[in-house]
C-alpha positions as YAML, in Angstrom:
chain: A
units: angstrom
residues:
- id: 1
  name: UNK
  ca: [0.00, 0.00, 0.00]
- id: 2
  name: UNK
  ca: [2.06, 2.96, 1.26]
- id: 3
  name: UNK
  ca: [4.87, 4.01, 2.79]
- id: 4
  name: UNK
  ca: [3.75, 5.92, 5.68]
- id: 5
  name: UNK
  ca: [0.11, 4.37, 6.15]
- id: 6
  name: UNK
  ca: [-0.56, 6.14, 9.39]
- id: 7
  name: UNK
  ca: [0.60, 9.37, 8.41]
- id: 8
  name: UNK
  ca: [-2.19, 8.87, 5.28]
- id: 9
  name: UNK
  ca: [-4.69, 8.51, 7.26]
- id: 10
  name: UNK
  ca: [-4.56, 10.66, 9.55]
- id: 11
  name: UNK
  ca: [-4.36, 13.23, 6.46]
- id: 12
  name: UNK
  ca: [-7.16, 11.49, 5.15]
- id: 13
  name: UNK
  ca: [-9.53, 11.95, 8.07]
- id: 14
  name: UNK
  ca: [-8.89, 15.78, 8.35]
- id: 15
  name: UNK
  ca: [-9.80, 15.97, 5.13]
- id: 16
  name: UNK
  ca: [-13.29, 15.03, 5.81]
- id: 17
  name: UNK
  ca: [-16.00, 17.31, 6.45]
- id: 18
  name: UNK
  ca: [-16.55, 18.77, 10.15]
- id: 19
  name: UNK
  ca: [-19.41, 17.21, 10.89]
- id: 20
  name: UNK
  ca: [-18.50, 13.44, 9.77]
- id: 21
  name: UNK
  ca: [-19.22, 11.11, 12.39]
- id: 22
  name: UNK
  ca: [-17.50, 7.86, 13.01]
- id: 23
  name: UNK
  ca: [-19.58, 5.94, 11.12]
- id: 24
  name: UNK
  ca: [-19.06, 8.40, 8.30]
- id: 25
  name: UNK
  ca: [-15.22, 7.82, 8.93]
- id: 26
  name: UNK
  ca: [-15.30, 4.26, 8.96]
- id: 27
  name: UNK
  ca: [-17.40, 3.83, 6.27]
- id: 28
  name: UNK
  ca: [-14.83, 6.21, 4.13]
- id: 29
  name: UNK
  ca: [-11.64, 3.98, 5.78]
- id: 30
  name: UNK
  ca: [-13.54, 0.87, 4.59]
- id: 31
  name: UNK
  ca: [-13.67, 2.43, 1.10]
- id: 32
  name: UNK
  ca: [-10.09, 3.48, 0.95]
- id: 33
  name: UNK
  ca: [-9.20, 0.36, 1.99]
- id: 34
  name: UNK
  ca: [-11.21, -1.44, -0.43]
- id: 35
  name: UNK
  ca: [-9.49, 0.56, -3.24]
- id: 36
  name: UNK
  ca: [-6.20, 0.41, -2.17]
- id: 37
  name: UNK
  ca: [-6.57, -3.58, -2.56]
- id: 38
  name: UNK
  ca: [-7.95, -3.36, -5.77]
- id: 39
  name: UNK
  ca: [-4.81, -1.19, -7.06]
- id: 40
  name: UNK
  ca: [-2.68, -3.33, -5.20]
- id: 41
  name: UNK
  ca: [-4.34, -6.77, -6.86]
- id: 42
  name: UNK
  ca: [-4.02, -5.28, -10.69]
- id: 43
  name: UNK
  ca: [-0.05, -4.25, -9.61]
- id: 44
  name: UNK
  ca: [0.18, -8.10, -9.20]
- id: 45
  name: UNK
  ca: [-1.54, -8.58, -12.43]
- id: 46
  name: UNK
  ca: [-4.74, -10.44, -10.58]
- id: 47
  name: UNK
  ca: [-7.12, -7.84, -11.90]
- id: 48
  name: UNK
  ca: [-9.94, -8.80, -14.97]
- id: 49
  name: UNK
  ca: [-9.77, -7.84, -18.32]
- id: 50
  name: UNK
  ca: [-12.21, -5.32, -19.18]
- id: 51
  name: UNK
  ca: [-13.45, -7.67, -22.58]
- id: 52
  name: UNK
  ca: [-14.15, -10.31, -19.86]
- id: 53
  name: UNK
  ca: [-16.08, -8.35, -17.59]
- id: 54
  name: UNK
  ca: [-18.64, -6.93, -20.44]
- id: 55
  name: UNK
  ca: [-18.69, -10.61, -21.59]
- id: 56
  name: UNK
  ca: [-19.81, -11.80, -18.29]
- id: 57
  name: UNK
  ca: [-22.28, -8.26, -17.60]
- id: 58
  name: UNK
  ca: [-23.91, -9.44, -21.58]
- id: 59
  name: UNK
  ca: [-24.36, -12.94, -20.28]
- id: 60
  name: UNK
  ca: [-26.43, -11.93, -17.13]
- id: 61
  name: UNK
  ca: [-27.83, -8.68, -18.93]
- id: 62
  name: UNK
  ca: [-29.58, -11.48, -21.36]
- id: 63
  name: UNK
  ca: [-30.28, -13.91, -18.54]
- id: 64
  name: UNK
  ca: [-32.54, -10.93, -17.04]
- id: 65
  name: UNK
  ca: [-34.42, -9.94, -20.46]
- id: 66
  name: UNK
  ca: [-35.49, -13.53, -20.54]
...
């Protein structure tokens, strides 16, 4: 992920607005978090090819229309 993960953070949270509450700052963390993985997955080359994923979304896209 990053260097200095606490320091990010930290940045991160005084970013948000004033009035965010915790769950408002968890549910942002959780995000973050979720995105960081998902950069750190296609670094390793684990990620989907986009032709793939509109294969699969036409596959269930029909399946619904049925």
């Amino acid at each position: 992920m990053t260097t200095n993960l606490k320091k990010d953070i930290i940045t991160f949270i005084k970013n948000l607005p004033e009035d965010a509450t915790i769950d408002d700052i968890m549910y942002h963390l959780y995000v973050k978090k979720k995105i960081l993985t998902g950069i750190e997955q296609l670094d390793q080359g684990k990620g989907i090819p986009h032709e793939k994923v509109m294969e699969n979304a036409k596959k269930r896209l029909e399946q619904w229309l049925k």
